[in-house]
N, C-alpha and C positions, 0 to 999 in steps of 0.2 A: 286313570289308575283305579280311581273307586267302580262302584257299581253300574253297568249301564243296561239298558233294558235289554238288551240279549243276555246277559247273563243271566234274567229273572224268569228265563222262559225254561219252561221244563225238558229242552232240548241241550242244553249247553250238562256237558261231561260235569260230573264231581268233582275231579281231579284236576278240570280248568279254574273251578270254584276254589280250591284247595288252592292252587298255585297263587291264587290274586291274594286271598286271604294273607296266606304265607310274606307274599312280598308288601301287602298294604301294612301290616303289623312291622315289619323288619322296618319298614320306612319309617313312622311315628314312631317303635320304640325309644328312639333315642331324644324324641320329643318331650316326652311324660316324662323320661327317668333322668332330664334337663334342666326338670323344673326348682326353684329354689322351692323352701320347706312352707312358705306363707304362702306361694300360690299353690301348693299342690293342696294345704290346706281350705282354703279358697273353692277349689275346683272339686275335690270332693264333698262337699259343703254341697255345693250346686248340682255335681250327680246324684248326690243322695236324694237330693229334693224331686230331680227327675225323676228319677226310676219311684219315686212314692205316686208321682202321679202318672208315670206310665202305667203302672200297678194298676192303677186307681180307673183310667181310662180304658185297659182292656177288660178289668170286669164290668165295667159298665157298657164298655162295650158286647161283650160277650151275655149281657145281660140283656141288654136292645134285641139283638138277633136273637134270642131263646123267646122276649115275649111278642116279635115280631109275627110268631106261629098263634098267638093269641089274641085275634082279635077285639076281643070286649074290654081286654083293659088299659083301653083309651087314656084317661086323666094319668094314671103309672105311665103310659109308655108316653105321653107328653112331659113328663119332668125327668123323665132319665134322658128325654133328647136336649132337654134345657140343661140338664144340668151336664152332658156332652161339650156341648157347644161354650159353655164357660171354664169346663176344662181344656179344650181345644184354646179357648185366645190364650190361657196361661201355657198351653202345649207351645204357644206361637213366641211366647214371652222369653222362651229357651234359645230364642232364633232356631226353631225347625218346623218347617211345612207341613203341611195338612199330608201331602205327598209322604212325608219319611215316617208318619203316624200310619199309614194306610200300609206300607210295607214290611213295617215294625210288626205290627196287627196279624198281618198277613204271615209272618214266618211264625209268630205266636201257636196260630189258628192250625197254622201246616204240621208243627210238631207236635200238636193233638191227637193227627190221625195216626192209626195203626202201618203206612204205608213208610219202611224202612229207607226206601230213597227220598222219598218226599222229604220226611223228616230230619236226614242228614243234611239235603240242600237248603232246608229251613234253615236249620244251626248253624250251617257255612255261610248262608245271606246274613244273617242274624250276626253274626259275630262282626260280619265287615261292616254294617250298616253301626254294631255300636262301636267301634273304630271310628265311623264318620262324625256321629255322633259324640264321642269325646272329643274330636276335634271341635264340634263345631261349639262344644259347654266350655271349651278350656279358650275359644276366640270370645267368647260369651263372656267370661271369669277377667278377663284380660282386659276387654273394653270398661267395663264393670268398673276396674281398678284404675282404670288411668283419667 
């Protein structure tokens, strides 16, 4: 149902993008608006914490690849990689893969460019990957509690 790698290729239709989305959300809706008021409190608690450090890791990340074109500042560009990689284990902490950060990153980076499709298949991947992504905070939220 979710995302598979033919969908992530620049071949696959909008509108097959549009349809997954459509029916990935109709599925979960009833999920999230399921939930008593302690864990929903619970659960956003815990995306909020995400999205600070997905924040957190795409400017740093985006900050890597800007000094990546600068070779002399070695000592800088060795603590922005350290300090990547200690964001990354708490990335891990969320129960999500190095794999769903790279995708994530990846739709970020796409809706940068000036390219109108590009950037719609970014938001349509984006959007079902944070679907997966609430699912996988709210199994997260859940084990958590019990």
């Amino acid at each position: 149902m979710f995302l598979e790698e033919h969908d992530l290729q620049t071949l696959t239709k909008i509108d097959d993008l549009e349809a997954k989305y459509r029916e990935i959300e109709a599925f979960t809706r009833l999920l999230f608006t399921d939930m008593e008021e302690d864990e929903r409190t619970r659960h956003e608690a815990i995306k909020r914490r995400f999205e600070e450090l997905k924040v957190t890791l795409f400017k740093n990340s985006d900050h890597i690849l800007s000094q990546s074109k600068h070779p002399d500042s070695g000592s800088a560009q060795k603590a922005l990689r350290e300090a990547q990689l200690n964001m990354m284990f708490d990335w891990e902490q969320f129960g999500l893969t190095e794999d769903m950060f790279f995708k994530l990153y990846q739709c970020h980076r796409n809706q940068l460019t000036g390219d109108a499709d590009l950037n719609a298949r970014a938001t349509l991947i984006e959007q079902i990957l944070t679907i997966e992504t609430n699912l996988t905070l709210l199994f997260k939220t859940r084990q958590i509690s019990s």
